[in-house]
DOSEGU-298902 format. One record per atom (N, C-alpha, C, O, CB): atom name; residue number from 0; x, y, z. Coordinates in Angstrom, 1 decimal. Glycine has a CB too. Layout:
DOSEGU-298902
+------+-----+--------+--------+--------+
! atom !   n !     px !     py !     pz !
+------+-----+--------+--------+--------+
!   CA ! NUM !      X !      Y !      Z !
...
+------+-----+--------+--------+--------+
//
This chain:
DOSEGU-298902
+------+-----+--------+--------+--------+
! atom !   n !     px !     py !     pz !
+------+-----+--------+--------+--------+
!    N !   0 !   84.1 !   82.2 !  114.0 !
!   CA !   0 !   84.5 !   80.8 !  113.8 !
!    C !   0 !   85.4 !   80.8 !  112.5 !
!    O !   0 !   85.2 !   81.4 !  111.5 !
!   CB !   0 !   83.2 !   79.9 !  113.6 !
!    N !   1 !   86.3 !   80.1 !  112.7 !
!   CA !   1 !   87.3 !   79.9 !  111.3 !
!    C !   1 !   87.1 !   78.4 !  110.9 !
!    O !   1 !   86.9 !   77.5 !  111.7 !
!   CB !   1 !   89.1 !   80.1 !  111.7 !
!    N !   2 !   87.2 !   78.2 !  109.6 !
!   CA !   2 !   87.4 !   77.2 !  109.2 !
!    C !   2 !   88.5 !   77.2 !  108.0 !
!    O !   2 !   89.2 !   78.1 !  107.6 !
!   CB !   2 !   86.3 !   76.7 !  108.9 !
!    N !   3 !   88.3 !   76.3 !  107.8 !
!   CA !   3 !   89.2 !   75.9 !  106.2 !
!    C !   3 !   88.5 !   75.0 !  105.4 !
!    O !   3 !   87.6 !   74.2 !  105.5 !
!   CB !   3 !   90.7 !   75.1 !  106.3 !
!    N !   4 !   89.5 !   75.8 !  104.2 !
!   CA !   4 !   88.7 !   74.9 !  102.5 !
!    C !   4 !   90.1 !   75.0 !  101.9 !
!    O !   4 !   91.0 !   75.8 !  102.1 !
!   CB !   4 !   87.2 !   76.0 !  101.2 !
!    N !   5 !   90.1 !   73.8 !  101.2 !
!   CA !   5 !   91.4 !   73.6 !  100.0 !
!    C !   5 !   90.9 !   74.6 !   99.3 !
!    O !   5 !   89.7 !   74.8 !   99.1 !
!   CB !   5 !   91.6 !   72.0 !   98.9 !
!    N !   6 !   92.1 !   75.4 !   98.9 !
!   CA !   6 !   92.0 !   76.0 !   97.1 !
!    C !   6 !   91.5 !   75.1 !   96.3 !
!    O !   6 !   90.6 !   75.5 !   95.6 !
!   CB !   6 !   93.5 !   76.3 !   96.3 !
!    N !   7 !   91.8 !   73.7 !   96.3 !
!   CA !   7 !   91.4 !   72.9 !   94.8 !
!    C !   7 !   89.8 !   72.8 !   95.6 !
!    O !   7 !   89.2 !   72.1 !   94.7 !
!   CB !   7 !   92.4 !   70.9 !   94.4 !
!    N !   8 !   88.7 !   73.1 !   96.5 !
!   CA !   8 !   87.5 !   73.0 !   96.7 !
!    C !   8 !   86.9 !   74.1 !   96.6 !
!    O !   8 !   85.8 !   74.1 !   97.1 !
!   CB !   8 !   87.2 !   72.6 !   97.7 !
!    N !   9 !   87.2 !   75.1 !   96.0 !
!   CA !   9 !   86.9 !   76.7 !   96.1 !
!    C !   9 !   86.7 !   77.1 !   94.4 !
!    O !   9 !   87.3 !   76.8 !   93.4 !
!   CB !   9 !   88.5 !   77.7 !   96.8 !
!    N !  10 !   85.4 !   77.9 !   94.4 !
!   CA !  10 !   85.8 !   78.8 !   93.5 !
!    C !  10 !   84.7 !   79.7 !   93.1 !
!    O !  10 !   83.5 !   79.6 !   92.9 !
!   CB !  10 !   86.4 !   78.1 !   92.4 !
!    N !  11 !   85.8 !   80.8 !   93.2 !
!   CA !  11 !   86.0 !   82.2 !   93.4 !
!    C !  11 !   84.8 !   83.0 !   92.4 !
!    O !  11 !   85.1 !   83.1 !   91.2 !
!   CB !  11 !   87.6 !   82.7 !   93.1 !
!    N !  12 !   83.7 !   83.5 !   92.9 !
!   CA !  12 !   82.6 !   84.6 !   92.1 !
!    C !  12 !   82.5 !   85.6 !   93.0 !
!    O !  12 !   82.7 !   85.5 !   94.2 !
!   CB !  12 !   80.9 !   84.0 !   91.7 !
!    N !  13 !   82.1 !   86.8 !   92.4 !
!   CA !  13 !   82.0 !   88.6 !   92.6 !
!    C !  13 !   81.1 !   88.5 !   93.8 !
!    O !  13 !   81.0 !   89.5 !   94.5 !
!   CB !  13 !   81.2 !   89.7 !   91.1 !
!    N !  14 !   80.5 !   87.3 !   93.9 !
!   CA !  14 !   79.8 !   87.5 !   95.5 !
!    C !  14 !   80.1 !   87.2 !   96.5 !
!    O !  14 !   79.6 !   87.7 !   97.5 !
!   CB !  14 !   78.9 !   87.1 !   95.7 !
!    N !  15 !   81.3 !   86.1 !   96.4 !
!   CA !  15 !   82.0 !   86.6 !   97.8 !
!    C !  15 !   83.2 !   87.6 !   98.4 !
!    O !  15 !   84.0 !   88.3 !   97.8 !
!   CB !  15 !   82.4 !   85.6 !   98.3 !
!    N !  16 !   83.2 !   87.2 !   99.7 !
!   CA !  16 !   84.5 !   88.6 !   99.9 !
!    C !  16 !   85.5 !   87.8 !  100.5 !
!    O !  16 !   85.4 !   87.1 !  101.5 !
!   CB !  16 !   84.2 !   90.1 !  101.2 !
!    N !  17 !   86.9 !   88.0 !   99.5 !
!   CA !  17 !   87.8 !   87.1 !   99.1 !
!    C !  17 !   88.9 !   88.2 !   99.6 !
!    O !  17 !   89.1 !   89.3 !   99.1 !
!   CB !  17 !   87.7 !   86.5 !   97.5 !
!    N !  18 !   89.5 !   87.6 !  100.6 !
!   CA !  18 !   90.6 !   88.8 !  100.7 !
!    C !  18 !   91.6 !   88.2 !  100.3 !
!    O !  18 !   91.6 !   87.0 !  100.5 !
!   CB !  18 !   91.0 !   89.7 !  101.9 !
!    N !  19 !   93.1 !   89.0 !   99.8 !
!   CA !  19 !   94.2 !   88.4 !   99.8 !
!    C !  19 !   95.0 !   89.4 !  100.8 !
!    O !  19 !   95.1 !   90.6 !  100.9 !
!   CB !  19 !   94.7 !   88.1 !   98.2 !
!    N !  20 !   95.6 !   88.4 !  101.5 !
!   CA !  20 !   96.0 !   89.2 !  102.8 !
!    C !  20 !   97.8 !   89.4 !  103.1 !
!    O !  20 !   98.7 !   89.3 !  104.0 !
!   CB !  20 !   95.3 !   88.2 !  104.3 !
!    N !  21 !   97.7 !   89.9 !  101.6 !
!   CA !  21 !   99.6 !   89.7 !  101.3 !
!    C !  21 !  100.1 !   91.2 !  101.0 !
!    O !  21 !   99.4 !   92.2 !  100.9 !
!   CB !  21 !  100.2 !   88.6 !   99.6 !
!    N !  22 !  101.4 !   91.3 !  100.9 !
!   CA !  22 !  101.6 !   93.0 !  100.6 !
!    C !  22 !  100.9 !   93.1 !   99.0 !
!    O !  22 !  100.7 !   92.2 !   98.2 !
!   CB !  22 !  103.7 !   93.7 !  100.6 !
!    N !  23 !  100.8 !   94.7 !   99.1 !
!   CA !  23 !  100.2 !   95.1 !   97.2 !
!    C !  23 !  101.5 !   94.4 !   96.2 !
!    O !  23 !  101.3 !   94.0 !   95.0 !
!   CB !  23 !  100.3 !   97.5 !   96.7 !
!    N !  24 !  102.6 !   94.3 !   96.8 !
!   CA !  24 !  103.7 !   94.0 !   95.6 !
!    C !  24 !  103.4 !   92.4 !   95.2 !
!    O !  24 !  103.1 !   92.1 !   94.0 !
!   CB !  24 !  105.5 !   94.3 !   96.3 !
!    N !  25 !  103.4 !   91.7 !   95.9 !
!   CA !  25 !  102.9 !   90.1 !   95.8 !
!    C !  25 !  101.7 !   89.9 !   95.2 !
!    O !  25 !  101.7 !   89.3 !   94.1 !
!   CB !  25 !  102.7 !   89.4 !   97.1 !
!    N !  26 !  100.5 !   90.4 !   95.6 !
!   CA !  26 !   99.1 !   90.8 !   95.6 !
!    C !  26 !   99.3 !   91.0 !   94.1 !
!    O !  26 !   98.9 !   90.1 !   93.3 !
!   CB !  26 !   98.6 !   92.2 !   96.7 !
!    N !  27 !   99.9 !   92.3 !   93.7 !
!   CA !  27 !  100.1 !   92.9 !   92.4 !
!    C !  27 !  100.4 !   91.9 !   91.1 !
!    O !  27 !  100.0 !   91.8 !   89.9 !
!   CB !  27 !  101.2 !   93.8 !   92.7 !
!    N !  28 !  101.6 !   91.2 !   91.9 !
!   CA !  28 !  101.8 !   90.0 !   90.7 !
!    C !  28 !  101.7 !   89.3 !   90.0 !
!    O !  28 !  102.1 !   89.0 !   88.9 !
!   CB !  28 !  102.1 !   89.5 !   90.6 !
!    N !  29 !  100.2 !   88.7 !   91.3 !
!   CA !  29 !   99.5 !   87.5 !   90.8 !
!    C !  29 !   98.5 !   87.1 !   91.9 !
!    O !  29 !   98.8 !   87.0 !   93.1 !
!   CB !  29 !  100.4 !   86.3 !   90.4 !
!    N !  30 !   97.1 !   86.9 !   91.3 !
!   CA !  30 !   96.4 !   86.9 !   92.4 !
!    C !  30 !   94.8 !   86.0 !   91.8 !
!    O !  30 !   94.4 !   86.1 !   90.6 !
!   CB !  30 !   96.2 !   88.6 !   93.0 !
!    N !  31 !   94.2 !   85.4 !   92.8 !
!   CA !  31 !   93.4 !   84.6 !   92.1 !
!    C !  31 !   92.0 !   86.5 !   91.8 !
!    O !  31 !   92.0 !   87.7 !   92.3 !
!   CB !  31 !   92.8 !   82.8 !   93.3 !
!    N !  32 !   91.1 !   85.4 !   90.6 !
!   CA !  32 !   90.1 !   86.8 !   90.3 !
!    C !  32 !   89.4 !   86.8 !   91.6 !
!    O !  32 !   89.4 !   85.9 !   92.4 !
!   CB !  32 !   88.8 !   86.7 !   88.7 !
!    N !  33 !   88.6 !   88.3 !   91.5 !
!   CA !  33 !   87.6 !   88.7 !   92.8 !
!    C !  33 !   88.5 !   88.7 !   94.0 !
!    O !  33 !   87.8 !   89.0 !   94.9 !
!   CB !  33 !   86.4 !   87.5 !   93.1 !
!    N !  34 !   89.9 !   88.6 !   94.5 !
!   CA !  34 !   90.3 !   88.8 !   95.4 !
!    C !  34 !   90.4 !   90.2 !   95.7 !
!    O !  34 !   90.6 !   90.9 !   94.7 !
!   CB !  34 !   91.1 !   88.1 !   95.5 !
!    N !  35 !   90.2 !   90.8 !   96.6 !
!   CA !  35 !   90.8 !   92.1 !   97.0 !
!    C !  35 !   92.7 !   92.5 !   97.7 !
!    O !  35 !   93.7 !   92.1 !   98.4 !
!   CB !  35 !   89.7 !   92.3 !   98.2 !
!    N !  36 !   92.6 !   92.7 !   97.6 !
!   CA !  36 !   94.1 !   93.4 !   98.8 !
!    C !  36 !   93.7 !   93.9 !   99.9 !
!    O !  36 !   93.2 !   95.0 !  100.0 !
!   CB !  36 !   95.0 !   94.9 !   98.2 !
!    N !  37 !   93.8 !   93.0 !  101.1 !
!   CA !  37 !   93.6 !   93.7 !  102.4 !
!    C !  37 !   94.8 !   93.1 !  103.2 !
!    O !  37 !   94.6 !   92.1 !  103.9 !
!   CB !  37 !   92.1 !   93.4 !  103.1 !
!    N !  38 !   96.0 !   93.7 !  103.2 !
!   CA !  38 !   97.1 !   93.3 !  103.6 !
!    C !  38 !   96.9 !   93.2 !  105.0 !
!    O !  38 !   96.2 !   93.9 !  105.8 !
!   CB !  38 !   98.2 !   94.1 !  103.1 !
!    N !  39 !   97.6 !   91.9 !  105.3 !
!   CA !  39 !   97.3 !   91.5 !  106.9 !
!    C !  39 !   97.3 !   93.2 !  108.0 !
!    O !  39 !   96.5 !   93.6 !  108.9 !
!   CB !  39 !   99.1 !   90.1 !  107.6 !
!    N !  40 !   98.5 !   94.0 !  107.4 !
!   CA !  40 !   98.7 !   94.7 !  108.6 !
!    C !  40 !   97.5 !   96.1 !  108.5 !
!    O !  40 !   97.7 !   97.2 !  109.1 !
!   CB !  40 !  100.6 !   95.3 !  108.7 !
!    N !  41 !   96.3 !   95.8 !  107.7 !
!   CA !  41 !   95.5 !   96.8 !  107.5 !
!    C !  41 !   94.4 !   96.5 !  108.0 !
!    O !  41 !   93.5 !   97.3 !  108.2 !
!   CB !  41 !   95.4 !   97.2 !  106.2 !
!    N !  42 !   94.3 !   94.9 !  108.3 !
!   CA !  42 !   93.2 !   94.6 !  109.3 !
!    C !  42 !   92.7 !   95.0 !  110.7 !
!    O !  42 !   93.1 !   94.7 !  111.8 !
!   CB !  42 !   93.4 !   93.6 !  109.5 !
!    N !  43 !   91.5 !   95.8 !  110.4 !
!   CA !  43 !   90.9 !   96.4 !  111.8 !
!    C !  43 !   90.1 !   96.0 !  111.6 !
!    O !  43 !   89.7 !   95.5 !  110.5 !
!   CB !  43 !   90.7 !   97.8 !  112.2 !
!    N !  44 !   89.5 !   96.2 !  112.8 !
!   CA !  44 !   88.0 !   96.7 !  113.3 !
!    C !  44 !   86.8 !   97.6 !  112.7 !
!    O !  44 !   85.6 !   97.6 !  112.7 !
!   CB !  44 !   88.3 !   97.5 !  114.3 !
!    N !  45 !   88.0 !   98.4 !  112.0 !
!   CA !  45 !   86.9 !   99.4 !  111.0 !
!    C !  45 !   86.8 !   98.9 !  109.4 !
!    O !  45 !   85.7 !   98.6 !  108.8 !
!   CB !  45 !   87.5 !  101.3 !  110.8 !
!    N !  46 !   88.4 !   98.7 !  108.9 !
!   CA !  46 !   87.9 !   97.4 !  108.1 !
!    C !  46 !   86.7 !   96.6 !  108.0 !
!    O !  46 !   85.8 !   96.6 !  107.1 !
!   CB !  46 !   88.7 !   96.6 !  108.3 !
!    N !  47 !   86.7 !   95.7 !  109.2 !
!   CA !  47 !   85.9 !   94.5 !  109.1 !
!    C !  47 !   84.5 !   95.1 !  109.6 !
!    O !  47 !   83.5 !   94.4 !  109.6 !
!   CB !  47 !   86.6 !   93.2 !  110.1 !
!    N !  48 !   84.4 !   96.2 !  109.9 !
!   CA !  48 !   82.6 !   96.9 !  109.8 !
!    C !  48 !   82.3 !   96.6 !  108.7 !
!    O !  48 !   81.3 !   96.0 !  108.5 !
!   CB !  48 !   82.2 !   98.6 !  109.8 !
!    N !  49 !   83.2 !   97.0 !  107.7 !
!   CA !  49 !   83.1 !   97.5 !  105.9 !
!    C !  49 !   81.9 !   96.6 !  105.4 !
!    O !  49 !   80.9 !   96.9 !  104.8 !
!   CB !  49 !   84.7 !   97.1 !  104.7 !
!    N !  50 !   82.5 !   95.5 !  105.9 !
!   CA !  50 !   81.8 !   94.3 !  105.4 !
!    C !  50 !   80.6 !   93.4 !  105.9 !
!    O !  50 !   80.1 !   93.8 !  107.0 !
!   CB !  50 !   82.7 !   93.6 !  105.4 !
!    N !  51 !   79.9 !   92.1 !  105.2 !
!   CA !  51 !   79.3 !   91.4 !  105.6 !
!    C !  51 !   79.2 !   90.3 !  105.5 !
!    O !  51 !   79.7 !   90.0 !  104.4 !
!   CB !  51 !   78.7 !   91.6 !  105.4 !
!    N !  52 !   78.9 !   89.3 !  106.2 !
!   CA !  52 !   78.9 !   87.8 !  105.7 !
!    C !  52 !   80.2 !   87.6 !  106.0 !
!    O !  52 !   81.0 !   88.3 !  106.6 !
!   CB !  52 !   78.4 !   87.5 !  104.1 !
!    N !  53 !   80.5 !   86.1 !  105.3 !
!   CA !  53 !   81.8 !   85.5 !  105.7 !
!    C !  53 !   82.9 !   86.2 !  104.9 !
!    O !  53 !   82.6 !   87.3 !  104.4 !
!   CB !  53 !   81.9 !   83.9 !  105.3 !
!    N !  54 !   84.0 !   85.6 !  105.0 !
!   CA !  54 !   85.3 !   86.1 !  104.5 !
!    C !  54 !   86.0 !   85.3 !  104.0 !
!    O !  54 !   86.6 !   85.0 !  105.0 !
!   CB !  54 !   86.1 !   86.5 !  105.3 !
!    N !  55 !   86.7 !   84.6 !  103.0 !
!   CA !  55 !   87.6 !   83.5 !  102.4 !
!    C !  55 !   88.5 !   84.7 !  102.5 !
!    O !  55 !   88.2 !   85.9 !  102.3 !
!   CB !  55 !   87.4 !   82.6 !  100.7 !
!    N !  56 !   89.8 !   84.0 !  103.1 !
!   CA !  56 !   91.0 !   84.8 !  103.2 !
!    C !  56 !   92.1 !   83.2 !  102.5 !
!    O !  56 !   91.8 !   82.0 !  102.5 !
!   CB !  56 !   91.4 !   85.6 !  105.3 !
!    N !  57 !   93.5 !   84.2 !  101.9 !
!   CA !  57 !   94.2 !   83.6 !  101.2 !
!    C !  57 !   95.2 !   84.3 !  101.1 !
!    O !  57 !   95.0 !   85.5 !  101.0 !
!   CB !  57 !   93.7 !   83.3 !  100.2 !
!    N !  58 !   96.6 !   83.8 !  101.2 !
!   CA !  58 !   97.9 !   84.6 !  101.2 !
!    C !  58 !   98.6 !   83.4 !  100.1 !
!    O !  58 !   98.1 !   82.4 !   99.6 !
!   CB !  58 !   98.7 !   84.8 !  103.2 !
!    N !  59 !   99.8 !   83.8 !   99.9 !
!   CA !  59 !  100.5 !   82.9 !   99.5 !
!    C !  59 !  100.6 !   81.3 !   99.5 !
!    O !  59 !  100.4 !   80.4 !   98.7 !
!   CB !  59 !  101.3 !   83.2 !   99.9 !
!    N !  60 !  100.8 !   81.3 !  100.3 !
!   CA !  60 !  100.5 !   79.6 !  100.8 !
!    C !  60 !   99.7 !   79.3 !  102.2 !
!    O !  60 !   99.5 !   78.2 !  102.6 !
!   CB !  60 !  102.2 !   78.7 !  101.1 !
!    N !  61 !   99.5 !   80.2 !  102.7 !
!   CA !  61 !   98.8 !   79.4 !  104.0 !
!    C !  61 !   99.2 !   80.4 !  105.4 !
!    O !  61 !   98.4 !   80.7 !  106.3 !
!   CB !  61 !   99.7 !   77.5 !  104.2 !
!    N !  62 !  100.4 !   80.8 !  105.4 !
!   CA !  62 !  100.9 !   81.2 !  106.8 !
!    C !  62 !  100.3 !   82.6 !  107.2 !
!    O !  62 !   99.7 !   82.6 !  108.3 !
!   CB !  62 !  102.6 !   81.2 !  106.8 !
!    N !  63 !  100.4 !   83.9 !  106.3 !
!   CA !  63 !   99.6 !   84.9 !  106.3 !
!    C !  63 !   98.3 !   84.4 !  107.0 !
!    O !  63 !   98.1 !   84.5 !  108.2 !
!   CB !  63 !   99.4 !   85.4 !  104.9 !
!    N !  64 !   97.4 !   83.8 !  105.7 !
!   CA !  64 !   96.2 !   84.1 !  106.2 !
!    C !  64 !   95.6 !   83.1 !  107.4 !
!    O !  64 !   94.6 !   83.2 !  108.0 !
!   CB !  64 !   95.2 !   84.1 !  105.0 !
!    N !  65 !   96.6 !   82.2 !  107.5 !
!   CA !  65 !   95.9 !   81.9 !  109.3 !
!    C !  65 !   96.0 !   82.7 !  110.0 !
!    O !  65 !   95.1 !   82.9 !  110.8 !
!   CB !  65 !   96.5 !   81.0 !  110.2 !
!    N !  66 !   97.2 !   83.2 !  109.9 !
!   CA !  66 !   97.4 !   84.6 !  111.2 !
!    C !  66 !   96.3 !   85.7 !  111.2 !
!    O !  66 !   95.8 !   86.3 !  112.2 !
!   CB !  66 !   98.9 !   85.6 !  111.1 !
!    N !  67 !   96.0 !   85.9 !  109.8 !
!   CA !  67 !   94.7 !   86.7 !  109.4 !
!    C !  67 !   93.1 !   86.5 !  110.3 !
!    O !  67 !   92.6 !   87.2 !  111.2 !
!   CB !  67 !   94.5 !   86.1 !  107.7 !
!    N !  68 !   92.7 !   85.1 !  109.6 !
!   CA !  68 !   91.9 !   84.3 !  110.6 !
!    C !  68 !   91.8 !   84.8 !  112.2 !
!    O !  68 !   90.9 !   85.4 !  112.8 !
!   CB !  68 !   92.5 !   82.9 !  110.5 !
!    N !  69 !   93.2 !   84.4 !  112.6 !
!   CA !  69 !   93.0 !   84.6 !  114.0 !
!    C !  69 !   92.6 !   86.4 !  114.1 !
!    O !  69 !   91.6 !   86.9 !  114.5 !
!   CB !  69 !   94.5 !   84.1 !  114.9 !
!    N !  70 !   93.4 !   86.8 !  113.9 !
!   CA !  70 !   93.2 !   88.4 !  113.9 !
!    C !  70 !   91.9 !   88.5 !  113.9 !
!    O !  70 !   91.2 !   88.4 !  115.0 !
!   CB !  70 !   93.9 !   89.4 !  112.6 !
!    N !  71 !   91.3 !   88.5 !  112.5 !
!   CA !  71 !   89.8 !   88.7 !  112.6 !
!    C !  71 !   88.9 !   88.2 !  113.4 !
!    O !  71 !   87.9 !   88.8 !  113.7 !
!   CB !  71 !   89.4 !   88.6 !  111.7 !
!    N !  72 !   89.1 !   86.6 !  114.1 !
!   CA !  72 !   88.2 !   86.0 !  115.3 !
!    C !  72 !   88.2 !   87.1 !  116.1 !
!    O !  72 !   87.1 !   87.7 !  116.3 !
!   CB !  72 !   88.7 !   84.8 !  116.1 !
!    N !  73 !   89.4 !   87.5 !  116.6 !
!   CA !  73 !   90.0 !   88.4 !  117.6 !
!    C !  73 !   89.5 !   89.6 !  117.7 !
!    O !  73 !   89.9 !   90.3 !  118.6 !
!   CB !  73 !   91.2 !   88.6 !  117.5 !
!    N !  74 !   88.6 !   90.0 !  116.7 !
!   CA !  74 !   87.9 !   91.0 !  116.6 !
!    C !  74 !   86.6 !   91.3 !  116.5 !
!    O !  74 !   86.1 !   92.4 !  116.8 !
!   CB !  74 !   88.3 !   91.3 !  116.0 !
!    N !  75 !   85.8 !   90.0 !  115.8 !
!   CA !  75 !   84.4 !   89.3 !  115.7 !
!    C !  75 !   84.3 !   88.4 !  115.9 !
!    O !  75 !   84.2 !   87.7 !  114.9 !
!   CB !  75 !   83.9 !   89.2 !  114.7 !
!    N !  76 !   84.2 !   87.7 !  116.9 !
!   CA !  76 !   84.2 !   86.2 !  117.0 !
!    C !  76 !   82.7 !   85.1 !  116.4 !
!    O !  76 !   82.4 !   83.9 !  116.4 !
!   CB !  76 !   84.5 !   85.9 !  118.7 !
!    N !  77 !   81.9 !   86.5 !  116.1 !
!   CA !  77 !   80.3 !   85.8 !  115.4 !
!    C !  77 !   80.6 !   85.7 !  114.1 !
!    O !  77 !   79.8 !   84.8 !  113.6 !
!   CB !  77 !   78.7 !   86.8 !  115.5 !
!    N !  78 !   81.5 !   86.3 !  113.1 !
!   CA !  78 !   81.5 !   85.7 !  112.1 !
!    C !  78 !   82.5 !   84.8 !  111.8 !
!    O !  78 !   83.3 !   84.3 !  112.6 !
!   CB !  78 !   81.5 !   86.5 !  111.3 !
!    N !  79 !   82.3 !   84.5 !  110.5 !
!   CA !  79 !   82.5 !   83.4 !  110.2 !
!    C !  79 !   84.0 !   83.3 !  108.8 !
!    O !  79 !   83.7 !   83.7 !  107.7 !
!   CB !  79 !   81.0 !   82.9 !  109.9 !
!    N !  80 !   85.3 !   82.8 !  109.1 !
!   CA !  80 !   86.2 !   82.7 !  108.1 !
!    C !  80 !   86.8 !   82.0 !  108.0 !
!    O !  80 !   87.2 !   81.2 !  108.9 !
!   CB !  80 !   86.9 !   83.3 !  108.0 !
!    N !  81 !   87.0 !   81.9 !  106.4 !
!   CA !  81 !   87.4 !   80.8 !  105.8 !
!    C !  81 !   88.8 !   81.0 !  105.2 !
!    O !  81 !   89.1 !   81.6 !  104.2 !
!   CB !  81 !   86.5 !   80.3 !  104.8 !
!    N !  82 !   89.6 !   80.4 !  106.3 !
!   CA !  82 !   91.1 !   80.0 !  105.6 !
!    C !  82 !   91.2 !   78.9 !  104.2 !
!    O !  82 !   90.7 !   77.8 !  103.9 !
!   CB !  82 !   92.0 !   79.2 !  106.9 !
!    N !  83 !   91.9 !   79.7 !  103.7 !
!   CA !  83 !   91.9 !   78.7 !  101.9 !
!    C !  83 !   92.9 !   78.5 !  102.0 !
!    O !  83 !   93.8 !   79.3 !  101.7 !
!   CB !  83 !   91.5 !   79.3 !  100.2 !
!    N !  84 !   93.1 !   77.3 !  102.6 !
!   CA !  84 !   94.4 !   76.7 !  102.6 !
!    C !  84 !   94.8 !   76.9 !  101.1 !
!    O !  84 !   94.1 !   77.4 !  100.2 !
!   CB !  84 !   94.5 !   75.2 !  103.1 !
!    N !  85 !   96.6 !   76.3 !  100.9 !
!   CA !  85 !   96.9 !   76.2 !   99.4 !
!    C !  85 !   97.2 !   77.7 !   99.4 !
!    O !  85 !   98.4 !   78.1 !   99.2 !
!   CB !  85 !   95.5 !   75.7 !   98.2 !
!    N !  86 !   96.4 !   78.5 !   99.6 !
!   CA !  86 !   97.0 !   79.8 !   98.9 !
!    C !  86 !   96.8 !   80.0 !   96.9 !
!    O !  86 !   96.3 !   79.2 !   96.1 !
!   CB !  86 !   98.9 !   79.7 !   99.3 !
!    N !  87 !   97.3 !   81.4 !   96.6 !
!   CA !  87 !   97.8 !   81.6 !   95.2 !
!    C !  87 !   98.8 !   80.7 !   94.6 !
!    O !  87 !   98.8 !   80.4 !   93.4 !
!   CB !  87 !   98.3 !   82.8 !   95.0 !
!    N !  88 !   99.7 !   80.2 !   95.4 !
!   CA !  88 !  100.6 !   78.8 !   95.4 !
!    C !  88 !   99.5 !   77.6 !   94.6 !
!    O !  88 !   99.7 !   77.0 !   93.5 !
!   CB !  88 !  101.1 !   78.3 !   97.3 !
!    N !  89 !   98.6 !   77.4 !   95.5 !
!   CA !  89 !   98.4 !   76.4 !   95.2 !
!    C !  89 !   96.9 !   76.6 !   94.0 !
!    O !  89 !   96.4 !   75.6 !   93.6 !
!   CB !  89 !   98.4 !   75.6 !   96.6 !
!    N !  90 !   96.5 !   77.7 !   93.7 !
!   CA !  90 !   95.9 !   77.7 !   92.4 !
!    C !  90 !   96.5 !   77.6 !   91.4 !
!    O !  90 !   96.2 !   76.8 !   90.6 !
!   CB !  90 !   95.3 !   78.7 !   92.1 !
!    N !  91 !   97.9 !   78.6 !   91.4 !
!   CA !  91 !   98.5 !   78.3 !   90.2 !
!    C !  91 !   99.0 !   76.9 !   90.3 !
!    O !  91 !   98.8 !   76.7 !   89.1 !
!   CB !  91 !   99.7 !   79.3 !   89.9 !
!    N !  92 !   99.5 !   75.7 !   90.8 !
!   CA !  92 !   99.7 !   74.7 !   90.9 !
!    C !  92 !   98.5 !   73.7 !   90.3 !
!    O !  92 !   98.7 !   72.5 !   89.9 !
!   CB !  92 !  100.2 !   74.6 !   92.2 !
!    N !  93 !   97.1 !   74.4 !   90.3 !
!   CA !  93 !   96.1 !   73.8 !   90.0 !
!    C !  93 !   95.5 !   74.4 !   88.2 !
!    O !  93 !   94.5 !   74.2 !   87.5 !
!   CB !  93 !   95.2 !   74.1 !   91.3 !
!    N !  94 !   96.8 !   75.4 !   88.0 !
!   CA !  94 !   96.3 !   75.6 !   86.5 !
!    C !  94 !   95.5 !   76.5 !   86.2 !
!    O !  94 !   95.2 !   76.7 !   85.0 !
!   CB !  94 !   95.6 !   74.7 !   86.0 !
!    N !  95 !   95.0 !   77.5 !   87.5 !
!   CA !  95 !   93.9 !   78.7 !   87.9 !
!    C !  95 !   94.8 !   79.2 !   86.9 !
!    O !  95 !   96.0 !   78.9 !   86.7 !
!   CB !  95 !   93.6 !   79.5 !   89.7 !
!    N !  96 !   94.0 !   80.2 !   86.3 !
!   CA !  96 !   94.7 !   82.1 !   85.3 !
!    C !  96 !   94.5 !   82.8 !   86.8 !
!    O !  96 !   93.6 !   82.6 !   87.6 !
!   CB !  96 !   93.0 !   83.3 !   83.4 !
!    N !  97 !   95.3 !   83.6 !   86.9 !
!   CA !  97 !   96.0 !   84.1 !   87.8 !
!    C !  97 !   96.0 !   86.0 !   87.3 !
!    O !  97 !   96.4 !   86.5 !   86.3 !
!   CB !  97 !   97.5 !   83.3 !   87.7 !
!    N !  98 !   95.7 !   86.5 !   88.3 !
!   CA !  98 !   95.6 !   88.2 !   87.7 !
!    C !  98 !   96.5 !   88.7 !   88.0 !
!    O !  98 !   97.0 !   88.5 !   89.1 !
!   CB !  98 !   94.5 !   89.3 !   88.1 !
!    N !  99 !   97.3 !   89.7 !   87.0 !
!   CA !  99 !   98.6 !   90.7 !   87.4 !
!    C !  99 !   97.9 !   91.9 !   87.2 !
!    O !  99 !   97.2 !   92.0 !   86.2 !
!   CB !  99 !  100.2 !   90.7 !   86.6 !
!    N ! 100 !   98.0 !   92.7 !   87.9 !
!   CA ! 100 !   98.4 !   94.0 !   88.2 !
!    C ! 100 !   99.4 !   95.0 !   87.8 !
!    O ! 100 !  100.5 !   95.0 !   88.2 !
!   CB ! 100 !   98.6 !   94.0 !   89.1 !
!    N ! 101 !   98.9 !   95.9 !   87.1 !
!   CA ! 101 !  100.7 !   96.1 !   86.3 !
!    C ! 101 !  100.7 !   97.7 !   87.2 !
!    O ! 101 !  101.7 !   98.5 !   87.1 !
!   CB ! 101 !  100.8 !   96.4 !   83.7 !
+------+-----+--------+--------+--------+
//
């Protein structure tokens, strides 16, 4: 099942699994905390074993991680993901500290 949450209704602790689903170079720049790097085109099947529970996925603004979303339905359709709308776009627009990667 997919859903959505605003970025401004979110926020982000070490217990959930937060992917950011953008290349390492973007990812790298700036990224909300606790996100991971699981770039859209690295999404499997064996990936998504890795894991448990839901998923907040997040790209730039929005367009990534819907396509994300679908991918992963497309692959589990019993769990459960949360598109965060807004994106890193729209944390930093909300004043979030923002992690770089050097």
């Amino acid at each position: 099942m997919i859903k959505t949450l605003d970025i401004a209704n979110f926020t982000p602790n070490a217990d959930l699994t937060i992917w950011d689903v953008r290349v390492p170079e973007n990812y790298n720049s700036e990224h909300i905390a606790h996100a991971q790097n699981v770039p859209i085109e690295n999404i499997s099947p064996e990936r998504l074993a890795q894991t448990t529970g839901d998923i907040y996925i997040l790209c730039g603004g929005g367009t990534k991680a819907e396509k994300a979303c679908q991918l992963l339905e497309s692959i589990d359709p019993n769990r459960t993901y949360i598109h965060l709308t807004g994106g890193t776009r729209g944390a930093k627009a909300l004043g979030w500290t923002l992690i770089t990667e050097n």
